[in-house]
N, C-alpha and C positions, 0 to 999 in steps of 0.2 A: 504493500500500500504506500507506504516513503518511496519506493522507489516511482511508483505512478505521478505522485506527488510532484516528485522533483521533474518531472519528463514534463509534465504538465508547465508547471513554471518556467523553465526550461523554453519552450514553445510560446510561451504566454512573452516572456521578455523578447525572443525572435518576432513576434509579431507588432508588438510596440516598438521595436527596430525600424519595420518595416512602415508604423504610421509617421515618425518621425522622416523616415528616408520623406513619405509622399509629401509631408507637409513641408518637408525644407524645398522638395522640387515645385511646390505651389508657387514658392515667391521669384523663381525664373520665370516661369510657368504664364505667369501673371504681367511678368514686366515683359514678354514677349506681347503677349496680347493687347495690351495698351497701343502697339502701334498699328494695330486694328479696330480697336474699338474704345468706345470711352467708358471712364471707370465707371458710373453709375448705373448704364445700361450691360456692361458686361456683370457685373455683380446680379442685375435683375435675372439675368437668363442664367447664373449660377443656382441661383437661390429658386429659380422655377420647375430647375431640371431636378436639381436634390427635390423638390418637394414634388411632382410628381413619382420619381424612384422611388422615395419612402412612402409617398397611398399606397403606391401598385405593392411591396411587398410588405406593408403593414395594413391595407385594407381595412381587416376587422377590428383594429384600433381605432378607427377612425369613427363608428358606430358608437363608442361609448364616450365620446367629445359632449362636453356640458358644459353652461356659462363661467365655472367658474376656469375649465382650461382653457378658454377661449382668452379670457381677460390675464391669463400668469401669461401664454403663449407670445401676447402681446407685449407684454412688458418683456420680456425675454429675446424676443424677436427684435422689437425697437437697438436693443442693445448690441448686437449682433450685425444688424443692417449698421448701424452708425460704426463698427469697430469696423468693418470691410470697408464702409467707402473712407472713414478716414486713410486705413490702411493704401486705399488703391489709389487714390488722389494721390496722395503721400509718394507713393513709391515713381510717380511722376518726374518729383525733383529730388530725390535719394536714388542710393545704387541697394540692389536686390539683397546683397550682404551683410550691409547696414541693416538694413532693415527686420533681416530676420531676429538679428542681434536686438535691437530693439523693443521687437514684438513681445520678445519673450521675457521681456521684462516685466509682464503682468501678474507673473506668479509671485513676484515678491511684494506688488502690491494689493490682490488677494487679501492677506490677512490683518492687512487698516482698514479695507471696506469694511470687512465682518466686523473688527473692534466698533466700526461708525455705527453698523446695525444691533449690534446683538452687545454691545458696551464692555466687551471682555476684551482684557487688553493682550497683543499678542505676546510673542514668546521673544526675550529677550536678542537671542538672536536672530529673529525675524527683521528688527529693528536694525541690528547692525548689518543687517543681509541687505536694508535698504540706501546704507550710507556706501558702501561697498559698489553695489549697483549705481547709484548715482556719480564714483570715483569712474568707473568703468564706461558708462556713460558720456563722460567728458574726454577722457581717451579717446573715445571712437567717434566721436563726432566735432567737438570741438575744433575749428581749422585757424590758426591767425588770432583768434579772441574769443569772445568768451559767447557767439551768438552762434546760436544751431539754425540751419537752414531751414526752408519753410517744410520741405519732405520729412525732418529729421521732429519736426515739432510735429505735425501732424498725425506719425509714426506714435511717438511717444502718448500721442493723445487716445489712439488706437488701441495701448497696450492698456490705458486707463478703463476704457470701454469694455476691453477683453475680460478683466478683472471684476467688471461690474456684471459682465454677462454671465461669469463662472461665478459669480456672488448671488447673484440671481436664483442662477439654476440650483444652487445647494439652496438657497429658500424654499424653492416652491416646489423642487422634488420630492421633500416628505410629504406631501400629502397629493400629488400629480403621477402619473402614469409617464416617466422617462422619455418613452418612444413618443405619447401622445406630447408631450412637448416639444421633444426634435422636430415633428414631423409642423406642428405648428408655430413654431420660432423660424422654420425655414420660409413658410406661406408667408407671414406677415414679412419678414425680412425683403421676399419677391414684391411683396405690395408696394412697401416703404421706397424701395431701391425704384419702382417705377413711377411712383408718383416724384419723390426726387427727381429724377432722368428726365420727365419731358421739359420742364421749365426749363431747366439748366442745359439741358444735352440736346445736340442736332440729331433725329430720327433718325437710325441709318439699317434700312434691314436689307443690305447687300453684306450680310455679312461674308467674308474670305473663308477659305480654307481652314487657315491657321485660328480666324475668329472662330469656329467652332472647333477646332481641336482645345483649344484653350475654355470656354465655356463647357465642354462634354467629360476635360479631362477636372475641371475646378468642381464642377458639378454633381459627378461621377465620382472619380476616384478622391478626392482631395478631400471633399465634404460627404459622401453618402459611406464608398466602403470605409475612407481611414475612422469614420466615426464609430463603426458599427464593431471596428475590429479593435478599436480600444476600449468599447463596451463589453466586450466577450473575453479581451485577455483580460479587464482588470480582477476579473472572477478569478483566477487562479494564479496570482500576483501581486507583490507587497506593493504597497503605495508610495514606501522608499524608489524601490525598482522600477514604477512606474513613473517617478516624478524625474531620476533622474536622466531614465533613457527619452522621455517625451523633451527634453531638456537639449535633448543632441538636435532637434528639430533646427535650431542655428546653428549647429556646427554644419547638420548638410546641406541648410541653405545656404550658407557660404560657398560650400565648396562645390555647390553647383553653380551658384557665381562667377566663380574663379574660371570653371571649366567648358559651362558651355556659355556664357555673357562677357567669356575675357576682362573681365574688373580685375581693377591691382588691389592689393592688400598687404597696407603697410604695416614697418613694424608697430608703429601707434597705433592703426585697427588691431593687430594682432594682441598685442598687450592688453586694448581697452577690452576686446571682446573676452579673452581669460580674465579679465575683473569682474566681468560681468557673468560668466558661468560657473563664476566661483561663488558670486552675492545669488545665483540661482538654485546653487546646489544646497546652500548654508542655511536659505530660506526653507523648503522643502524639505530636505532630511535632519538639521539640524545638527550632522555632522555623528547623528547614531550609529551608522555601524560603526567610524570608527572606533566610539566608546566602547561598544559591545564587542570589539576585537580587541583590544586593551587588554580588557576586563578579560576574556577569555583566556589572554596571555597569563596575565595576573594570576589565573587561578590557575592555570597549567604549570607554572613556576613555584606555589604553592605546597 
């Protein structure tokens, strides 16, 4: 039975590998389709296709939607729609590697929203994981003085959104139906994103080739499978192990920066982004195992 166990985890971590690989390939992914299409309207037809894919194989969740999922769905949704188009706008006047580097800095601010809702104050070094991240921060964006571009501010506002969406969702998941949420934070997100789009955005439905590979693969793989498959590994997988391999999600978006968008990365990005996956990691595990390998030393020595 341990031994299942482990096989299982084992696989569970392999598979969280692989949502981090799809979500770092998102932000190339994304900055290629921009020179097809504009951010508000490519977000709509992301956020249409994820939500038709999730009716068609959640159908019979959809039969037990009632006023009060409809009203979380929205509030969830809203936050979701506003963290993508900051995000897509954003990556307009940033590079893709920046960016992911940025993104991912919502998980250290995660647990100040919850202190602001639920009044419990976080964990000692959750705080110092923030100061850390903001040193790291400045590293990597920082250029000549002390003012971040308008991509670099947008970004960061993104990861404030992301934060509030995954704040969100730990709200109103104790007493909401998971999937009936996904399915409807995606709809409302499609709505938000096209009522946004026509004022602001030129109509353009010739879309290219590459416009729908970019839509089918954000749609498809990036939002419906990678969600689904880190709902199923986190069943058989610490949340240590989950936080920090969702964590690499900027290390591969970098380095699919590097490799299919040709961006440099200098030693100042290199530096600022390891400050910053160090204030990632320090938030999230709080640096337990290595206590708990100390400690196991300690008592082997014993």
């Amino acid at each position: 039975m341990v031994k299942l166990d482990k096989k299982k985890s084992l696989y569970a971590d392999m598979a969280l590998v692989l949502v981090a690989i799809i979500w770092g390939s998102g932000f190339v992914v994304t900055k290629n389709g921009l020179d097809n299409m504009t951010p508000l309207f490519m977000n709509a037809m992301r956020f249409i296709i994820a939500s038709i894919l999730m009716s068609v194989v959640f159908f019979k969740k959809l039969k037990t939607v009632n006023k009060s999922d409809i009203i979380a769905g929205a509030i969830i949704g809203s936050f979701l729609f506003s963290a993508f188009a900051a995000q897509t706008v954003g990556l307009q006047f940033t590079t893709a590697s920046k960016q992911a580097f940025l993104t991912a800095t919502n998980v250290v601010m995660v647990p100040f929203l919850f202190w602001f809702i639920s009044k419990r104050k976080p964990h000692n070094l959750e705080i110092l994981a923030t100061f850390i991240t903001l040193v790291g921060i400045g590293f990597l964006t920082l250029e000549g003085g002390v003012a971040l571009n308008s991509g670099d501010l947008l970004t960061l506002l993104c990861a404030l959104l992301f934060a509030a969406h995954i704040t969100s969702i730990g709200h109103f998941a104790k007493k909401h139906d998971p999937i009936v949420l996904t399915i409807l934070q995606f709809i409302f997100a499609a709505i938000f994103s096209i009522i946004l789009a026509i004022p602001f955005e030129p109509i353009n439905l010739d879309i290219s080739g590459q416009g729908w590979f970019t839509v089918l693969y954000l749609g498809g793989v990036s939002t419906l499978i990678a969600f689904l498959i880190q709902n199923i590994a986190q069943k058989y997988t610490t949340s240590t192990h989950t936080a920090i391999i969702l964590s690499l999600e900027a290390v591969f978006g970098t380095l699919f920066s590097i490799l299919l968008l040709g961006e440099l990365f200098t030693i100042k990005m290199v530096i600022g982004s390891a400050i910053i996956f160090v204030g990632i990691i320090t938030a999230e595990t709080k640096w337990e195992f290595l206590r708990k390998k100390s400690q196991k030393i300690n008592n082997e020595n014993i």
